[in-house]
C-alpha positions as CSV (number, residue, x, y, z in Angstrom):
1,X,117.4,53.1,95.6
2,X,115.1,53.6,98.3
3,X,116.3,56.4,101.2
4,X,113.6,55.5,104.0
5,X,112.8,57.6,107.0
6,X,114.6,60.6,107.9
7,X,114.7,58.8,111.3
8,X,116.6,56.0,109.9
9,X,119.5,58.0,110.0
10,X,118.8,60.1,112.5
11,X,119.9,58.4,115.6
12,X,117.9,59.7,118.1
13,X,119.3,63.3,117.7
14,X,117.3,65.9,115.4
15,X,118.9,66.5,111.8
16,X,119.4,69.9,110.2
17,X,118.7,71.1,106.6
18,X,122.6,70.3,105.6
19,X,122.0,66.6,107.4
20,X,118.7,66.2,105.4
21,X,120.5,67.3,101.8
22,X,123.2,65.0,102.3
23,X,121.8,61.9,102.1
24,X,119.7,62.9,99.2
25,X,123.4,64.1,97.3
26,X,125.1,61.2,97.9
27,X,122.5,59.1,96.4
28,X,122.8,60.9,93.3
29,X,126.3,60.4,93.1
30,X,127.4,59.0,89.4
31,X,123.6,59.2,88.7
32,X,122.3,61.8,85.5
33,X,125.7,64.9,84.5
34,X,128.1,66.0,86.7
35,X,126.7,70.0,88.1
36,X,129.3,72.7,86.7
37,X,131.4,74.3,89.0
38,X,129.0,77.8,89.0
39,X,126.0,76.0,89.8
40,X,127.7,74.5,93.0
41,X,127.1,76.4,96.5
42,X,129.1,75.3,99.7
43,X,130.4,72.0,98.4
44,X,130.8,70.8,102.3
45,X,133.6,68.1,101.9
46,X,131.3,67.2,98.5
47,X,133.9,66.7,95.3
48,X,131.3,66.1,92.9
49,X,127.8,67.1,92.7
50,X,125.4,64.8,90.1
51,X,121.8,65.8,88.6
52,X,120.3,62.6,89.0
53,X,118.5,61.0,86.3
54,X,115.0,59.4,86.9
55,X,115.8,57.0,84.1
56,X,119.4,56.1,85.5
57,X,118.4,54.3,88.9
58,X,115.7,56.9,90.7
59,X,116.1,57.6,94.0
60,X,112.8,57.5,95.9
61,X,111.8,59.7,98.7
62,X,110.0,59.4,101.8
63,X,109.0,62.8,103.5
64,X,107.5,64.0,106.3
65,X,106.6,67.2,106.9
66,X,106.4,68.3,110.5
67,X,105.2,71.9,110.8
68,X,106.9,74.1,113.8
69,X,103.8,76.5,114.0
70,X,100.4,75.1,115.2
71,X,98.9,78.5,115.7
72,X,96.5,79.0,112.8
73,X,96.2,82.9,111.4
74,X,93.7,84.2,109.2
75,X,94.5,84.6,105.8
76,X,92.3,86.5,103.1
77,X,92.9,86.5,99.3
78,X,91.5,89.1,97.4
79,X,89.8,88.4,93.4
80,X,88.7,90.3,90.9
81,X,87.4,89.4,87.9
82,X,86.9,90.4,84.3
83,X,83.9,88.6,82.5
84,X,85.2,88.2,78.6
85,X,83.4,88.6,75.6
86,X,83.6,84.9,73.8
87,X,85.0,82.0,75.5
88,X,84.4,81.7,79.2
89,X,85.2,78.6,80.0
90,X,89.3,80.2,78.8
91,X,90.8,82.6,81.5
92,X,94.0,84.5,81.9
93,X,95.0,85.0,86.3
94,X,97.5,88.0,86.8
95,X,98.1,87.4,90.0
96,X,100.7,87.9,93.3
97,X,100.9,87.3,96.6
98,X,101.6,90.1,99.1
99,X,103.5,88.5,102.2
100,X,106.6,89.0,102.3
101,X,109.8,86.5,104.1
102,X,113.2,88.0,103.5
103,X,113.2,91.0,101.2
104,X,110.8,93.1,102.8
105,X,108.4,95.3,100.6
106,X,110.7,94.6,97.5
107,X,109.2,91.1,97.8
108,X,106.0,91.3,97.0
109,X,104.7,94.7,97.3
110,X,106.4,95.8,93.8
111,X,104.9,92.9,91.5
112,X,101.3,93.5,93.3
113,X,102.1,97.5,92.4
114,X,102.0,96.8,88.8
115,X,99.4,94.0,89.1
116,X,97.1,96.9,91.1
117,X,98.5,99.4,88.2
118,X,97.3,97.1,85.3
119,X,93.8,96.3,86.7
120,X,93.1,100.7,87.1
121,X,94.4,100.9,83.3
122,X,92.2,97.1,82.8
123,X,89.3,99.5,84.8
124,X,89.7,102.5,82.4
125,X,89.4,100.5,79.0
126,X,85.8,98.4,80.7
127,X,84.8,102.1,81.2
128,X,85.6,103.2,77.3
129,X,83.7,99.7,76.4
130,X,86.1,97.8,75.8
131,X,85.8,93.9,76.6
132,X,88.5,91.2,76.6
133,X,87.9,88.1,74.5
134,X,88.8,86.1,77.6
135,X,87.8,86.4,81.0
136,X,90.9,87.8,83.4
137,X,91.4,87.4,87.0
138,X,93.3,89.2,89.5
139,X,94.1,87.8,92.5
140,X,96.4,88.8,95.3
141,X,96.9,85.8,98.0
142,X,98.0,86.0,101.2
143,X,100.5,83.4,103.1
144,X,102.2,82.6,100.1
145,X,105.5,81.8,101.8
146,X,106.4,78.7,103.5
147,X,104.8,78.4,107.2
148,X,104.1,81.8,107.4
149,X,100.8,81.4,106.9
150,X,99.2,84.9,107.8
151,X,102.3,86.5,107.9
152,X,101.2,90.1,106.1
């Protein structure tokens, strides 16, 4: 089944996320298992909600992405990086990103707390002479939520 253009069922007024999803549900209708009950959210006037199943009859979509924002921000990631002992063609990235959209500091600040913790402690042991087998990288990236690019 083919769902073209949002456009196509647009007519000529501008759909919102709930008018976008809807389509895209009812395709799936009968399609893949039924969701359970606790996995369903605001049903909407839905009275069943399917999985889908890409080898039942997939449902191909068409999307276009218009962004809202056209201003462009600076963003800056920062790396660091642990040269390893054998292989260094293998790495290991402990990494997070340090905007934040809804939660506030909670967000992101406490997983780039530990990340920040566990390269001092990584620090200490290079000090001592120690040397991981494998190269590590720590990175901490900026505009990591959906158009909010530059948003720290």
């Amino acid at each position: 089944m083919l769902i073209g253009t949002l456009s196509d069922f647009a007519n000529s007024h501008t759909l919102q996320s709930w008018d976008n999803a809807k389509y895209l549900l009812l395709s799936l209708k009968g399609k893949g298992s039924e969701v359970d009950e606790s996995w369903r959210g605001d049903t909407r006037g839905f009275e069943e909600w399917w999985t889908g199943s890409i080898n039942d009859s997939p449902v191909v979509v068409k999307l276009e992405n218009d962004q809202v924002e056209d201003e462009r921000h600076p963003i800056r990631n920062v790396l660091g990086y642990i040269l390893g002992s054998d292989d260094r063609t293998k790495r290991v990235v402990v990494g997070n990103h340090r905007d934040a959209w809804c939660f506030g500091a909670s967000d992101p600040n406490s997983g780039t707390a530990v990340m920040l913790e566990v390269a001092r402690l990584f620090g200490k042991l290079l000090e001592m002479g120690w040397r991981p087998q494998r190269s590590i990288i720590f990175a901490n990236w900026d505009a990591e939520e959906y158009n909010l690019i530059g948003s720290t």
